[in-house]
C-alpha positions in Angstrom: 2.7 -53.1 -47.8 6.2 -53.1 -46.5 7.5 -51.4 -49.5 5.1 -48.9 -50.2 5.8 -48.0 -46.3 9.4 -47.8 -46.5 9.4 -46.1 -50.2 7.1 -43.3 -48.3 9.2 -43.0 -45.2 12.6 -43.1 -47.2 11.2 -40.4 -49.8 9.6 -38.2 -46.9 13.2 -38.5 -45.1 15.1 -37.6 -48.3 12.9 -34.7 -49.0 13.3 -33.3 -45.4 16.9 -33.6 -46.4 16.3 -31.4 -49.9 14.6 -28.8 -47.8 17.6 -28.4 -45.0 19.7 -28.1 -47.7 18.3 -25.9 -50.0 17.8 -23.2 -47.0 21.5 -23.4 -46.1 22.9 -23.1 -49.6 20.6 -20.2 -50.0 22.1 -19.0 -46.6 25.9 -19.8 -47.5 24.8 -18.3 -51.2 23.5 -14.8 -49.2 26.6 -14.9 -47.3 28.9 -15.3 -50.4 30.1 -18.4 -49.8 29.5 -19.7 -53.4 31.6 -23.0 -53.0 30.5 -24.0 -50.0 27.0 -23.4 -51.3 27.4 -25.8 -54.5 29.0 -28.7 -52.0 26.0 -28.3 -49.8 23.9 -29.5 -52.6 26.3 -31.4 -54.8 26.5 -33.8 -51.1 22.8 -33.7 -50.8 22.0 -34.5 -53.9 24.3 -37.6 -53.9 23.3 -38.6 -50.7 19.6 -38.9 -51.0 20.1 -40.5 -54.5 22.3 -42.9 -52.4 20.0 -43.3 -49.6 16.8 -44.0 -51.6 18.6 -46.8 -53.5 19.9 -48.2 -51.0 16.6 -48.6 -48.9 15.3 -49.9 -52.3 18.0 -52.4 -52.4 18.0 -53.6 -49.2 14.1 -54.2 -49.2 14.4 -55.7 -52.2 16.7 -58.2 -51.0 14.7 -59.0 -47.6 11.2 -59.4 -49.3 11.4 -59.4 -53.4 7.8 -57.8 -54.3 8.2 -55.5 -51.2 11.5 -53.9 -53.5 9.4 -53.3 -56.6 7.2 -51.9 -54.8 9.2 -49.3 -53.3 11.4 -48.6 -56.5 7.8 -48.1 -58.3 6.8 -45.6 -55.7 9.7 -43.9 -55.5 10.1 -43.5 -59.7 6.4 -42.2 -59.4 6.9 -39.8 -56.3 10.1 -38.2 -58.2 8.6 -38.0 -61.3 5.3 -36.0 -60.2 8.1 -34.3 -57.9 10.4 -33.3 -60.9 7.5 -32.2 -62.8 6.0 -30.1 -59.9 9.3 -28.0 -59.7 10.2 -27.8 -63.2 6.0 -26.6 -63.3 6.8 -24.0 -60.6 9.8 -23.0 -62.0 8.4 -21.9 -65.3 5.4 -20.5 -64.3 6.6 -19.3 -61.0 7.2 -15.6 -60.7 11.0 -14.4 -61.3 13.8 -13.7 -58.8 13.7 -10.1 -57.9 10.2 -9.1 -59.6 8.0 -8.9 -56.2 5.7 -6.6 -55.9 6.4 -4.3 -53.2 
């Protein structure tokens, strides 16, 4: 139970994160700031990887079935994740096409 726990809480946290950062490269990105806009992310994106292995890990270590656990969840909450945006993505409706 402890691992499915912290594999949620960790991968709710990490999303959170996504989110934050997504709406302030979009904001740096409107304000032209294209570099800062691609470090936003590029440090996100590192950090969450870093911060849901590392929970993982650390689990792992404390209670051995309570890690596999948590790494299954979290493989199977960012695969349907991946999928889901990459399913958006294509089918979503393009940049700039609204309908007014």
């Amino acid at each position: 139970m402890l691992g499915y726990a912290v594999g949620a809480a960790v991968w709710l946290i990490q999303r959170f994160v996504q989110v934050y950062a997504t709406k302030r490269a979009a904001t740096e990105l409107a304000a032209g700031n294209r570099q800062k806009a691609m470090g936003i992310v590029a440090a996100t994106t590192l950090g969450r990887v870093w911060l849901m292995a590392t929970a993982v890990l650390l689990v792992g270590i404390a209670e051995r079935e309570a890690g596999l656990s948590a790494a299954i969840l979290v493989l199977v909450l960012f695969t349907v994740s991946f999928a889901a945006q990459g399913l958006a993505h294509l089918f979503g409706e393009p940049e700039g096409q609204g309908v007014a």
